[in-house]
N, CA, C and O atoms as CSV, one atom per row, in Angstrom:
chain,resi,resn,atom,element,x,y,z
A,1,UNK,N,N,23.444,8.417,-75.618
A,1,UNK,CA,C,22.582,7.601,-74.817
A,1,UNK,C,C,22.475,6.182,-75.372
A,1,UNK,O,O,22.581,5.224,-74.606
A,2,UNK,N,N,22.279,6.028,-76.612
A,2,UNK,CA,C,22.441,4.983,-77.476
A,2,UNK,C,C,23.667,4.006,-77.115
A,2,UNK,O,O,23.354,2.815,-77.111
A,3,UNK,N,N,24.685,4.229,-76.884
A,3,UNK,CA,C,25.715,3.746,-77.085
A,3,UNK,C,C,26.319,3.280,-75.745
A,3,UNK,O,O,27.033,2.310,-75.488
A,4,UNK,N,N,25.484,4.913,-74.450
A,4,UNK,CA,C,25.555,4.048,-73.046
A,4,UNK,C,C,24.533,2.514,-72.885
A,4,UNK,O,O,24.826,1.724,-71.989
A,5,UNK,N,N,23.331,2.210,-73.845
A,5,UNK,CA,C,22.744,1.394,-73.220
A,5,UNK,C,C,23.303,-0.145,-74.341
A,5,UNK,O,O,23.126,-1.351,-74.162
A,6,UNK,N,N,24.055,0.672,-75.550
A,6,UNK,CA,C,24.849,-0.845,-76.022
A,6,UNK,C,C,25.361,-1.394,-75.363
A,6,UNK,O,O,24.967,-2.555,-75.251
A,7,UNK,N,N,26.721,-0.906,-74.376
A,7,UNK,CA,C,27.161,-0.586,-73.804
A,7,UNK,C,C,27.043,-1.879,-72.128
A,7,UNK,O,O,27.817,-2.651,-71.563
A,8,UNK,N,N,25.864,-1.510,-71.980
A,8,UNK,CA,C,25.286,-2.124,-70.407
A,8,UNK,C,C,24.746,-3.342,-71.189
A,8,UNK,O,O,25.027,-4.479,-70.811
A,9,UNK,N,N,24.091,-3.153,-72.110
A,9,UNK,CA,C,23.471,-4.716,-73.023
A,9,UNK,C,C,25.047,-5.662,-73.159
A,9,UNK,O,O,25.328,-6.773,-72.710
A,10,UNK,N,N,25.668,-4.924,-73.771
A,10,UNK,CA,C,27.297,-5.870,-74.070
A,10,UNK,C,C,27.671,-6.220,-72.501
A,10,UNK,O,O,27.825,-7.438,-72.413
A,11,UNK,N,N,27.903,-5.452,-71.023
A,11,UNK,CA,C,28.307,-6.082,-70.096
A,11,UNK,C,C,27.248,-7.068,-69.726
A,11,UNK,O,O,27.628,-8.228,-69.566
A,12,UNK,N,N,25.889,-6.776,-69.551
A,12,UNK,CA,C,24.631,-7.703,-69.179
A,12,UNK,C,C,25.180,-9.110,-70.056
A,12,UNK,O,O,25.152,-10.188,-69.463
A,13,UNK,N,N,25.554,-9.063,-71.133
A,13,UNK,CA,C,25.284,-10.238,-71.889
A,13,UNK,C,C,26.928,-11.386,-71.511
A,13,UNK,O,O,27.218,-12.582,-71.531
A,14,UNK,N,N,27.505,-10.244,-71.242
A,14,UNK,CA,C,29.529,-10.876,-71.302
A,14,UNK,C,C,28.939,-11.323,-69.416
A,14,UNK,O,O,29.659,-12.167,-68.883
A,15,UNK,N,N,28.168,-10.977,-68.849
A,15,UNK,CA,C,27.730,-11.463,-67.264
A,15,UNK,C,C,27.003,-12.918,-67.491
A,15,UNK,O,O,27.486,-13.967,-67.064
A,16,UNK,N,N,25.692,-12.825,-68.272
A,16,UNK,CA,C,25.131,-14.358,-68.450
A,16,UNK,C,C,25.956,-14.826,-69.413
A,16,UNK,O,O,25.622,-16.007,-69.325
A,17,UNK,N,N,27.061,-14.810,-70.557
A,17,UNK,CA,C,27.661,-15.731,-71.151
A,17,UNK,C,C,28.273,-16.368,-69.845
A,17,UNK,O,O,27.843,-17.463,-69.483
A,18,UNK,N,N,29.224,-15.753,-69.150
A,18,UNK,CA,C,30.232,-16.190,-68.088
A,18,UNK,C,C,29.508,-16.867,-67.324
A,18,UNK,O,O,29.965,-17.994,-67.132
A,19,UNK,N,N,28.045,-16.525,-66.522
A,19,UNK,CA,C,27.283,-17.450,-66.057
A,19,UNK,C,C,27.027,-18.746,-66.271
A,19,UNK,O,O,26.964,-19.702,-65.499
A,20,UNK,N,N,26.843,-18.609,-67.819
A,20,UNK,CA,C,26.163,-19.978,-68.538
A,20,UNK,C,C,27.649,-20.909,-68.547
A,20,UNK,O,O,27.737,-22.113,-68.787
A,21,UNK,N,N,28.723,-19.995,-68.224
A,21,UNK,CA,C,30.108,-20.900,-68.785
A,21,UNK,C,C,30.567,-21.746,-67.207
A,21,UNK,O,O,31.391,-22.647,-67.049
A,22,UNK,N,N,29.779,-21.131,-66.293
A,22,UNK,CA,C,30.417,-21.416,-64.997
A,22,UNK,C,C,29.731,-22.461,-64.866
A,22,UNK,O,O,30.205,-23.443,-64.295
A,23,UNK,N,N,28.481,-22.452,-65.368
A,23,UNK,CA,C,27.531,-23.356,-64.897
A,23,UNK,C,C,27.320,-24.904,-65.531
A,23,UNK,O,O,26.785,-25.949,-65.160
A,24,UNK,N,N,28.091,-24.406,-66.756
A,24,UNK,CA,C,28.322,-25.677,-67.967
A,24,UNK,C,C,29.690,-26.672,-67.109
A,24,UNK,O,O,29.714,-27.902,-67.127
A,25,UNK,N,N,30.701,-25.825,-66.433
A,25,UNK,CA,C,31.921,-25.690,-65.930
A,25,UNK,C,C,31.777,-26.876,-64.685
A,25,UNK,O,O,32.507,-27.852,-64.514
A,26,UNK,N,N,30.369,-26.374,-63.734
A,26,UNK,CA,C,30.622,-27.240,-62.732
A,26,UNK,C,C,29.699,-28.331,-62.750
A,26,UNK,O,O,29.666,-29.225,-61.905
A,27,UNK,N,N,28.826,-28.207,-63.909
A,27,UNK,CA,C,28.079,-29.260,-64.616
A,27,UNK,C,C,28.830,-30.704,-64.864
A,27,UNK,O,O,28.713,-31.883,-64.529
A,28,UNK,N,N,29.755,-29.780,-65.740
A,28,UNK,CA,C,30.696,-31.309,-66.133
A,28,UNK,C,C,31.342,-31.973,-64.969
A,28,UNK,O,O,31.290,-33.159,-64.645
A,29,UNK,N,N,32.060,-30.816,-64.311
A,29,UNK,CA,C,32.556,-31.577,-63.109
A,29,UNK,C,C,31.974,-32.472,-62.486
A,29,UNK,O,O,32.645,-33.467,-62.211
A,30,UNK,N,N,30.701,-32.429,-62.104
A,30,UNK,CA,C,30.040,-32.992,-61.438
A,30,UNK,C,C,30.033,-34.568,-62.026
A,30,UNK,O,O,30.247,-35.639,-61.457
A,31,UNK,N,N,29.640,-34.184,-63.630
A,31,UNK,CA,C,29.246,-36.299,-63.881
A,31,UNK,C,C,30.583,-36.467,-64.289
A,31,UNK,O,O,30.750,-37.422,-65.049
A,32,UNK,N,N,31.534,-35.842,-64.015
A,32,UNK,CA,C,32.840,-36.599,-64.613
A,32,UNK,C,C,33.336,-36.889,-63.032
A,32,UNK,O,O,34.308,-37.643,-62.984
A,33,UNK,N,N,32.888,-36.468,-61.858
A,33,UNK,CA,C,33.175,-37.019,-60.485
A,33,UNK,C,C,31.979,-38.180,-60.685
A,33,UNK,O,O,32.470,-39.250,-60.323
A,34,UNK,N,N,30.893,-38.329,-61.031
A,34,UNK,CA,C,29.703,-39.019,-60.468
A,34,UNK,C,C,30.410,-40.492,-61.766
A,34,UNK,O,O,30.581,-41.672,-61.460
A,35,UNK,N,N,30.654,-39.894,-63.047
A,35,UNK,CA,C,30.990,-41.369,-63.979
A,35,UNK,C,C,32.878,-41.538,-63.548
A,35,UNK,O,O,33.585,-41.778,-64.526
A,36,UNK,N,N,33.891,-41.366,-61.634
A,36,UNK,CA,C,35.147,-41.677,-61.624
A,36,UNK,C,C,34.258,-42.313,-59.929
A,36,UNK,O,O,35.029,-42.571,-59.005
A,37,UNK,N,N,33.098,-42.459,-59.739
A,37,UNK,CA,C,32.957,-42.762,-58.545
A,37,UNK,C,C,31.993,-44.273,-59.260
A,37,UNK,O,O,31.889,-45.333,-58.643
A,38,UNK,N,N,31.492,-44.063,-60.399
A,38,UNK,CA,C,30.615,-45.448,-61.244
A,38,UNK,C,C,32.213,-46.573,-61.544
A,38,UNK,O,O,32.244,-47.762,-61.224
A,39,UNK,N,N,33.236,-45.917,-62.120
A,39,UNK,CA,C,33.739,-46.584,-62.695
A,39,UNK,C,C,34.577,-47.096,-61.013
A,39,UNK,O,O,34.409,-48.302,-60.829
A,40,UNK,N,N,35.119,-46.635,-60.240
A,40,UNK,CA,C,35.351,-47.453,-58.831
A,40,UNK,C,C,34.540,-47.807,-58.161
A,40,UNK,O,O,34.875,-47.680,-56.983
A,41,UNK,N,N,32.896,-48.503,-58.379
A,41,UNK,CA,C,32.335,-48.910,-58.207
A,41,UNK,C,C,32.364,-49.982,-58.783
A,41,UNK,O,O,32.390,-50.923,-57.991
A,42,UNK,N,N,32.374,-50.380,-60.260
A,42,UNK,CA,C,31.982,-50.867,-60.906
A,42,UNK,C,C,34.078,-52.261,-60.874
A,42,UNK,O,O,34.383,-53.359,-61.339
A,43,UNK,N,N,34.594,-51.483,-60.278
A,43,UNK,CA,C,35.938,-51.953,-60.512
A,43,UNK,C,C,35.769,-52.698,-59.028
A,43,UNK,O,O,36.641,-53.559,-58.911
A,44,UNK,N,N,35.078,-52.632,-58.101
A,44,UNK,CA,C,35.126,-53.160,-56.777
A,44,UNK,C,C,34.043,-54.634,-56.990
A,44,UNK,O,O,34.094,-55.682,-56.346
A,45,UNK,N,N,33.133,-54.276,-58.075
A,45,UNK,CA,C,32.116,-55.499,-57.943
A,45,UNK,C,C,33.220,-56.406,-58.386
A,45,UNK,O,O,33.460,-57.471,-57.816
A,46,UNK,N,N,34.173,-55.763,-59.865
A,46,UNK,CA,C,34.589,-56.750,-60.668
A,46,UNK,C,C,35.616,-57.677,-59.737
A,46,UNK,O,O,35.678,-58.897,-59.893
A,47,UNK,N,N,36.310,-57.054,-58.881
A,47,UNK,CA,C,36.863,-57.266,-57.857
A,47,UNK,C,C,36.186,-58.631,-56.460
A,47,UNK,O,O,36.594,-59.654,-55.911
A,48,UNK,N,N,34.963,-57.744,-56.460
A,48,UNK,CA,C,34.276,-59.016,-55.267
A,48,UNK,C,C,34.055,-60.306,-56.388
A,48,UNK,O,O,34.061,-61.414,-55.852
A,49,UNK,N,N,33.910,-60.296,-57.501
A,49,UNK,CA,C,33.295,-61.184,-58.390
A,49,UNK,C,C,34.857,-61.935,-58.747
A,49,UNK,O,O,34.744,-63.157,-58.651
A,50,UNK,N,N,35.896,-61.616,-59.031
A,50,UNK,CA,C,37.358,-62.906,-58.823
A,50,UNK,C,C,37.333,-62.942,-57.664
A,50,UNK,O,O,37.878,-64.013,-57.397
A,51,UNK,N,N,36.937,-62.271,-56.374
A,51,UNK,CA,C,37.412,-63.423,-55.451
A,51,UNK,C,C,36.172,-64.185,-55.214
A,51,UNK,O,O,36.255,-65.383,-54.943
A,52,UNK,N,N,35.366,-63.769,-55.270
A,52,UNK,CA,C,34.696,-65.372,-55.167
A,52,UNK,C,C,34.447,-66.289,-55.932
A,52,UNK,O,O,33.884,-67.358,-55.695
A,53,UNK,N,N,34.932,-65.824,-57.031
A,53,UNK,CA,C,35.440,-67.324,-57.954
A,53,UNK,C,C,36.727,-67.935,-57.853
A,53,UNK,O,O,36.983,-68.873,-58.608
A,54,UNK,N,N,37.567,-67.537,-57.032
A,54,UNK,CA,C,38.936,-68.105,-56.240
A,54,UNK,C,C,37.975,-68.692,-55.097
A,54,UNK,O,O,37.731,-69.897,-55.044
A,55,UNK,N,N,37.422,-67.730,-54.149
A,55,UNK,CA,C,36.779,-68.941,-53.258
A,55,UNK,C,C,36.298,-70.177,-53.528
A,55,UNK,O,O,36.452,-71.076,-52.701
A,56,UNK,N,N,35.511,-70.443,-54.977
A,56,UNK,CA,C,34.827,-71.170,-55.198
A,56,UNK,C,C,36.224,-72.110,-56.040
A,56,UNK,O,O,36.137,-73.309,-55.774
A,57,UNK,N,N,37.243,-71.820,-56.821
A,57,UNK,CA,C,38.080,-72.699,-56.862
A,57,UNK,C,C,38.690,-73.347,-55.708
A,57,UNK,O,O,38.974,-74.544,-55.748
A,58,UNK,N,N,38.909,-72.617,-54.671
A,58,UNK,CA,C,39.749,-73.055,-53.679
A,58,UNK,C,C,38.587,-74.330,-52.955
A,58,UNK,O,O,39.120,-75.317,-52.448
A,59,UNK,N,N,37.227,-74.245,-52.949
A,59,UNK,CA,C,36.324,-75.325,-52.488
A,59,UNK,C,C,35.957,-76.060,-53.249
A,59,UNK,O,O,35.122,-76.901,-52.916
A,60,UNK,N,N,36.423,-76.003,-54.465
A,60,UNK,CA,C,35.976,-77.302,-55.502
A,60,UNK,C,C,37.271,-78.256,-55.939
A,60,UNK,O,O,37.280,-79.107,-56.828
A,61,UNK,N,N,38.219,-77.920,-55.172
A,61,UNK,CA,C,39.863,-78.375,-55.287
A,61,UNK,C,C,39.653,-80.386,-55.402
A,61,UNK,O,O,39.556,-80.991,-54.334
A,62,UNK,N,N,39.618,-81.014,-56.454
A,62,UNK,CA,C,39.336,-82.236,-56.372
A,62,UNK,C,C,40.006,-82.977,-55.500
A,62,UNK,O,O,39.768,-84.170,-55.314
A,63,UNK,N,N,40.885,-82.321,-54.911
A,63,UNK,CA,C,41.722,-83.109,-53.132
A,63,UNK,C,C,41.156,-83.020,-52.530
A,63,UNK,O,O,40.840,-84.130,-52.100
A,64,UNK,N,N,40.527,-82.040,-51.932
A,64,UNK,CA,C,39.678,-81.578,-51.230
A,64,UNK,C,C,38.240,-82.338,-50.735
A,64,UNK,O,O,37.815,-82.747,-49.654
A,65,UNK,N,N,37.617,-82.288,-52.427
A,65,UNK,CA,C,36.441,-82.725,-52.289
A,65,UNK,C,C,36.816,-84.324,-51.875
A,65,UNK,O,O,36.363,-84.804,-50.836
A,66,UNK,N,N,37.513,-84.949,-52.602
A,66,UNK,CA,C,38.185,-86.421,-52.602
A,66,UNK,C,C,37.929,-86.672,-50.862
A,66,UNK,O,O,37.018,-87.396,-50.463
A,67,UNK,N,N,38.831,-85.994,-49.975
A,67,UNK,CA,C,39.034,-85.699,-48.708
A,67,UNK,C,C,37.333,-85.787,-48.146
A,67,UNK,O,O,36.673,-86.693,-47.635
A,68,UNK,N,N,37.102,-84.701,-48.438
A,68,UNK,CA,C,35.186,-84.844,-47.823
A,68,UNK,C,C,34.485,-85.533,-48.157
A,68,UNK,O,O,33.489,-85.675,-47.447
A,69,UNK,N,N,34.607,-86.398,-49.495
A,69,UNK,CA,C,33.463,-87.346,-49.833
A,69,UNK,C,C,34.268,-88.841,-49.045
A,69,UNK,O,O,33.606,-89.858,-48.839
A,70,UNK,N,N,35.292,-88.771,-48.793
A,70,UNK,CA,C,35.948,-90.055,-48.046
A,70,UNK,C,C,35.355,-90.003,-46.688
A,70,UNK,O,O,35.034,-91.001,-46.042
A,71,UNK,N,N,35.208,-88.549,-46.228
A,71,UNK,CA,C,35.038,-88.700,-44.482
A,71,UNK,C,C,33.511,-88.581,-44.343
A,71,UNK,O,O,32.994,-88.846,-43.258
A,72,UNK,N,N,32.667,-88.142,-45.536
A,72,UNK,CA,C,31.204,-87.821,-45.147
A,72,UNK,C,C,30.031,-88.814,-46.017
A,72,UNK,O,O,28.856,-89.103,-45.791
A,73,UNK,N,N,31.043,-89.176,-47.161
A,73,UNK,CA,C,29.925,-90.111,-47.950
A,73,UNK,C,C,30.118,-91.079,-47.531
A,73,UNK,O,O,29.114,-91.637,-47.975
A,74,UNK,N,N,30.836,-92.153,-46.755
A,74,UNK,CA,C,31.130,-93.858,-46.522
A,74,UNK,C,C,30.841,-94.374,-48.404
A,74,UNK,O,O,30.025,-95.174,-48.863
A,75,UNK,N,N,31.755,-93.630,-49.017
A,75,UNK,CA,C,32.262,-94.906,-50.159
A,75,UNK,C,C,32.962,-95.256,-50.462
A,75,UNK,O,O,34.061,-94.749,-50.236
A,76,UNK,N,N,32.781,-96.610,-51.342
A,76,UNK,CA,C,33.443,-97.338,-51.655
A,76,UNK,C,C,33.933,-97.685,-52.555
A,76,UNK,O,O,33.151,-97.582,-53.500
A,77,UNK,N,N,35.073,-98.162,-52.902
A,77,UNK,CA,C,36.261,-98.434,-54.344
A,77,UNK,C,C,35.225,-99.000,-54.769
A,77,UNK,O,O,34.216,-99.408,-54.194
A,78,UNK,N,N,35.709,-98.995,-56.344
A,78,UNK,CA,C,34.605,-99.360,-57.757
A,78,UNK,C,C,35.340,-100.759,-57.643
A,78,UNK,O,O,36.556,-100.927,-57.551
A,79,UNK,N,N,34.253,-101.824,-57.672
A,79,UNK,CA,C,34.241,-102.967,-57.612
A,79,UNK,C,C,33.822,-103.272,-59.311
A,79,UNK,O,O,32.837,-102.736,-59.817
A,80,UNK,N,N,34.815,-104.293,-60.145
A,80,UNK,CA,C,34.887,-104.981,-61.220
A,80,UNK,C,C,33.508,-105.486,-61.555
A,80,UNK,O,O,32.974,-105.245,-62.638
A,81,UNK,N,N,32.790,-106.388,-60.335
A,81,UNK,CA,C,31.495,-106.970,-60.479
A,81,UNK,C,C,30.321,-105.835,-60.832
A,81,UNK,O,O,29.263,-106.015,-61.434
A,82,UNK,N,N,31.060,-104.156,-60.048
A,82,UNK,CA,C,29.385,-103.113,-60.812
A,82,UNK,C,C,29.304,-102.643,-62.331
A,82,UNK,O,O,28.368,-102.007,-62.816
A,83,UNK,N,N,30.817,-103.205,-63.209
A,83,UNK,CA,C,30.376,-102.599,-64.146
A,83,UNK,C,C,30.119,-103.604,-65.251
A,83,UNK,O,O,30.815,-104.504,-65.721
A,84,UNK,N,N,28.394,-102.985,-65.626
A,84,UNK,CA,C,28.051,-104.157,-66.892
A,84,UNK,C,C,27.835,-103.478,-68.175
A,84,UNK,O,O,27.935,-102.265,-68.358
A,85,UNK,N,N,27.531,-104.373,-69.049
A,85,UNK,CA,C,27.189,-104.316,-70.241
A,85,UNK,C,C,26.384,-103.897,-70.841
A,85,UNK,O,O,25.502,-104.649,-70.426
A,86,UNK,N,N,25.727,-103.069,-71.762
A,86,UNK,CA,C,24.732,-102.407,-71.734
A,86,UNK,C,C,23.781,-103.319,-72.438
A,86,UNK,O,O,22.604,-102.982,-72.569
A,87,UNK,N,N,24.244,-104.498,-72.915
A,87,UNK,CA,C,23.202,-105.891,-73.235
A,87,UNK,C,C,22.570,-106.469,-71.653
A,87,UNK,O,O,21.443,-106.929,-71.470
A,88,UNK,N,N,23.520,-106.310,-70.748
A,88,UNK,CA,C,23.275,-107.178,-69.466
A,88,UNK,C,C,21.820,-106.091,-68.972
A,88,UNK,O,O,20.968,-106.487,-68.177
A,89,UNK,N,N,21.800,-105.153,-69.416
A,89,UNK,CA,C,20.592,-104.170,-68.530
A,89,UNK,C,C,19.265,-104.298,-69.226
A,89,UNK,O,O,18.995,-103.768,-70.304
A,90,UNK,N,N,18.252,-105.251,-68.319
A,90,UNK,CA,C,17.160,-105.491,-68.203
A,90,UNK,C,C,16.128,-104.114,-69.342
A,90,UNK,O,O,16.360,-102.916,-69.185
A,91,UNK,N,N,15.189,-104.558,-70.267
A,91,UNK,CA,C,14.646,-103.402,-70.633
A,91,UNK,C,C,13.301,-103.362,-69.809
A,91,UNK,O,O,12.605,-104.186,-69.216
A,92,UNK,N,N,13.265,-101.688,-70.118
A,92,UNK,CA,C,11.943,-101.434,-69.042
A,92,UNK,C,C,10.735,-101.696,-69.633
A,92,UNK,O,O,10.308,-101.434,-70.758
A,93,UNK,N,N,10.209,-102.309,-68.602
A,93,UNK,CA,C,8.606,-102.361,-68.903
A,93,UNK,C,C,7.883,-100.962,-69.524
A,93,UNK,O,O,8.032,-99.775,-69.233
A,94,UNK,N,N,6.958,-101.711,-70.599
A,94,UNK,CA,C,6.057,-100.619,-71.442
A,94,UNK,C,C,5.346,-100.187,-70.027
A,94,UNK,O,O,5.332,-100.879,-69.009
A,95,UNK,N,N,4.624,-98.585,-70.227
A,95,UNK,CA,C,4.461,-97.696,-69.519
A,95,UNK,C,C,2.718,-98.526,-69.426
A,95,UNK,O,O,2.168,-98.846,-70.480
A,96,UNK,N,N,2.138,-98.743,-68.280
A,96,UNK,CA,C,0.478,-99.108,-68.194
A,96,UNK,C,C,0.137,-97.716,-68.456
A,96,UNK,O,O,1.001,-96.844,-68.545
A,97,UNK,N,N,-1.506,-97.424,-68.622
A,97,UNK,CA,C,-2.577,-96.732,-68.984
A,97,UNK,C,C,-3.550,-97.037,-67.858
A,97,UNK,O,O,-4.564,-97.669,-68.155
A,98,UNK,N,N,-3.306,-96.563,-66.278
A,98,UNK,CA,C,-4.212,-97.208,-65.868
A,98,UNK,C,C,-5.870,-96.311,-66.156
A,98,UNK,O,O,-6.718,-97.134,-66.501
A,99,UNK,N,N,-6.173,-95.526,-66.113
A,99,UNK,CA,C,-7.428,-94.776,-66.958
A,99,UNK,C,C,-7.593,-96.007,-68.045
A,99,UNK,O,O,-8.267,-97.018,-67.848
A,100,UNK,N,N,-6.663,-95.637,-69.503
A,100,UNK,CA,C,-7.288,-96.656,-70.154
A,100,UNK,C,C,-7.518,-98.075,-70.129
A,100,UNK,O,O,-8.171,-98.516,-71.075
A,101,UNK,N,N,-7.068,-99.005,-69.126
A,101,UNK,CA,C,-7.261,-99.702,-68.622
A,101,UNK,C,C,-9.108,-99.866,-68.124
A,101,UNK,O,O,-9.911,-100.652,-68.627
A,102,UNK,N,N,-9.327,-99.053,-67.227
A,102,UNK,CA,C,-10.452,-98.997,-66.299
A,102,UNK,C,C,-11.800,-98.357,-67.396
A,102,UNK,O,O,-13.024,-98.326,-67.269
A,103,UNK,N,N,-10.723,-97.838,-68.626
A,103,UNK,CA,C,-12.040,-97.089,-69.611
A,103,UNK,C,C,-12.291,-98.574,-70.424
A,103,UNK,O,O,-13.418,-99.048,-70.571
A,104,UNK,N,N,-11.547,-98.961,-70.723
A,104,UNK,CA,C,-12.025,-100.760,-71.977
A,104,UNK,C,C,-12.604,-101.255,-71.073
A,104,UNK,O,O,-13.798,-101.454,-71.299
A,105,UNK,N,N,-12.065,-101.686,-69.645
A,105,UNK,CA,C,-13.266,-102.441,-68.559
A,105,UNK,C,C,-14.560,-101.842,-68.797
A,105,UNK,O,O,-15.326,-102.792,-68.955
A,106,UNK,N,N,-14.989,-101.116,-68.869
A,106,UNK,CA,C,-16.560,-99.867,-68.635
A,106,UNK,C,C,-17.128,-100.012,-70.420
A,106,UNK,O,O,-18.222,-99.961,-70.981
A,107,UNK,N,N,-15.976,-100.175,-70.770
A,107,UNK,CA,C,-16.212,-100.318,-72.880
A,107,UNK,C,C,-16.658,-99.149,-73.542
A,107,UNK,O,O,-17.509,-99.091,-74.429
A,108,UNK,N,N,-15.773,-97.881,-72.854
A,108,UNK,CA,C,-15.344,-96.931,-73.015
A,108,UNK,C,C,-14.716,-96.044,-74.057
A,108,UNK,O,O,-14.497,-94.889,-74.425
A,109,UNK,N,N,-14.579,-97.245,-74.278
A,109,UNK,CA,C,-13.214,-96.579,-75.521
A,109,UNK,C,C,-13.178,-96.980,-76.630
A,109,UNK,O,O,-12.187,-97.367,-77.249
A,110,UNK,N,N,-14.273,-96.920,-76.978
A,110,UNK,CA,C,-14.764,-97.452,-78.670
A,110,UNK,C,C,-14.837,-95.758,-79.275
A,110,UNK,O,O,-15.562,-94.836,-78.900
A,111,UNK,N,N,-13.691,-95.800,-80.433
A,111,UNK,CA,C,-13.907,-94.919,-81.348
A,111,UNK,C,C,-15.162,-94.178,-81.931
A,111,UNK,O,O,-16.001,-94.832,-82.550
A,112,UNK,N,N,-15.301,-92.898,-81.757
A,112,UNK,CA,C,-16.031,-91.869,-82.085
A,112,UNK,C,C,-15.948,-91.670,-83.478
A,112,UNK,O,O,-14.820,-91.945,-83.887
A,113,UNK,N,N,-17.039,-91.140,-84.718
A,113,UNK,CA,C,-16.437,-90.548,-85.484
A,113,UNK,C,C,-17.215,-88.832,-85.764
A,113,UNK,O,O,-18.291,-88.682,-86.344
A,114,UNK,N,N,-16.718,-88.161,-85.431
A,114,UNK,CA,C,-16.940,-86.664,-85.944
A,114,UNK,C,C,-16.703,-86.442,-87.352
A,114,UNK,O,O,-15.808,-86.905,-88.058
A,115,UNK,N,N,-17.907,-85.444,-87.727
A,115,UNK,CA,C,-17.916,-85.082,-89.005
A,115,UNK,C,C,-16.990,-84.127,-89.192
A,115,UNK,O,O,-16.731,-83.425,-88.215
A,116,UNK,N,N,-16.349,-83.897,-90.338
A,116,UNK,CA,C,-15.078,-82.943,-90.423
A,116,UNK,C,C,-15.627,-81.737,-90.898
A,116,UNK,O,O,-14.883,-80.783,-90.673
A,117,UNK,N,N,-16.852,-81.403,-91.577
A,117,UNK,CA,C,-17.652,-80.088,-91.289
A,117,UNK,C,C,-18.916,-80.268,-91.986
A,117,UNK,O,O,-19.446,-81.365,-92.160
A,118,UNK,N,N,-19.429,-79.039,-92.420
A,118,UNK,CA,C,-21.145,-79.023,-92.304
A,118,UNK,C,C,-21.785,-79.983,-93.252
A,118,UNK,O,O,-21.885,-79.652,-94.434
A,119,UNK,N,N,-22.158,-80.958,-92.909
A,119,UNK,CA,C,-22.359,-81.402,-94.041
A,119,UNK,C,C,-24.303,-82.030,-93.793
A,119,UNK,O,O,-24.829,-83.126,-93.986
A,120,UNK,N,N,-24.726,-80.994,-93.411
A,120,UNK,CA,C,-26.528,-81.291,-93.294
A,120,UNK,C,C,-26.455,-81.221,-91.738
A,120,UNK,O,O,-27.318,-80.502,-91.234
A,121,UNK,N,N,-25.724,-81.737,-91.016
A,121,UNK,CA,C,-25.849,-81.481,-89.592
A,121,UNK,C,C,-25.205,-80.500,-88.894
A,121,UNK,O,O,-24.608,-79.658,-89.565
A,122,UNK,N,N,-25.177,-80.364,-87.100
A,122,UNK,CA,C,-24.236,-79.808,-86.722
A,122,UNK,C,C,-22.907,-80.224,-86.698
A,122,UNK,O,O,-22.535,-81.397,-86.696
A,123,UNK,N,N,-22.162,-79.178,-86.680
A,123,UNK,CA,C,-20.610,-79.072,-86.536
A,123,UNK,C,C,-20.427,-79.704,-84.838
A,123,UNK,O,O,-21.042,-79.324,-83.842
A,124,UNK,N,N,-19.217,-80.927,-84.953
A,124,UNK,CA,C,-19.276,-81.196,-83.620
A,124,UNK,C,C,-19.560,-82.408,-82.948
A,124,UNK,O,O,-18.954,-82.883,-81.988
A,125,UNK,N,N,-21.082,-83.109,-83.875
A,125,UNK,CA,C,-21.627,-83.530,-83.204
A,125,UNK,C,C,-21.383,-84.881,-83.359
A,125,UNK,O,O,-20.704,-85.188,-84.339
A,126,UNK,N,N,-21.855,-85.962,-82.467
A,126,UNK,CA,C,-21.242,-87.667,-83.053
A,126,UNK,C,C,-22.106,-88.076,-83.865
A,126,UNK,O,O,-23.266,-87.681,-83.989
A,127,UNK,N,N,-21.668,-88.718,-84.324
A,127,UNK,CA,C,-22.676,-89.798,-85.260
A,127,UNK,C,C,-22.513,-90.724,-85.360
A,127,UNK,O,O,-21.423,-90.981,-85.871
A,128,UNK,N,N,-23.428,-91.964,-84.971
A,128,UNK,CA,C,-23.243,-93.233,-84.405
A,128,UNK,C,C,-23.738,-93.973,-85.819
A,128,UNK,O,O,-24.645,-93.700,-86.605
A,129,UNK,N,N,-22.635,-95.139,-85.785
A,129,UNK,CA,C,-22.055,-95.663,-87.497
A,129,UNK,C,C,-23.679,-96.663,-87.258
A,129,UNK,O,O,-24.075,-97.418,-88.145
């Protein structure tokens, strides 16, 4: 009796090994179809991505552009008289303050002095010299 139920334990067990093997079996299959359908995916972007950087060579072709900026910009040959000297260029005016401007009108803008810490008074506060 012993030996009939080793017996059924040894086929029970040789049934779920083979199970577990079928199942490991179509497991793999599966992401080795799911990572041959990523990688021709991934080969079609690389694909859309040169041609539209051929598109984008083929529209940046300096004949081309030459061609469209002749028929759409109206310009004109570099004239001798536009190019100057970098002595000949005017310097720019200092930047106005109009606030501080309108604050010295009002007499505004006379220096504060704050105490740098406790020293008998509050922290903060002005103190008029």
């Amino acid at each position: 009796m012993l030996v009939r139920l080793l017996h059924v334990l040894a086929v029970l067990a040789l049934i779920g090994s083979a199970g577990y093997a079928y199942s490991i079996k179509y497991e793999s299959i599966f992401y080795a179809e799911k990572l041959s359908k990523l990688k021709a995916q991934i080969q079609r972007e690389k694909d859309a991505i040169a041609a539209s950087r051929a598109d984008w060579q083929f529209h940046v072709r300096p004949d081309r552009l030459t061609v469209l900026a002749g028929k759409y910009l109206d310009t004109q040959p570099l004239q001798i008289g536009q190019i100057v000297r970098f002595a000949d260029i005017p310097e720019r005016r200092a930047k106005v303050d109009e606030i501080g401007k309108k604050l010295e009108s009002l007499g505004l803008s006379m220096s504060t002095s704050t105490p740098s810490g406790p020293q008998g008074g509050r922290a903060g506060s002005t103190a008029t010299p």
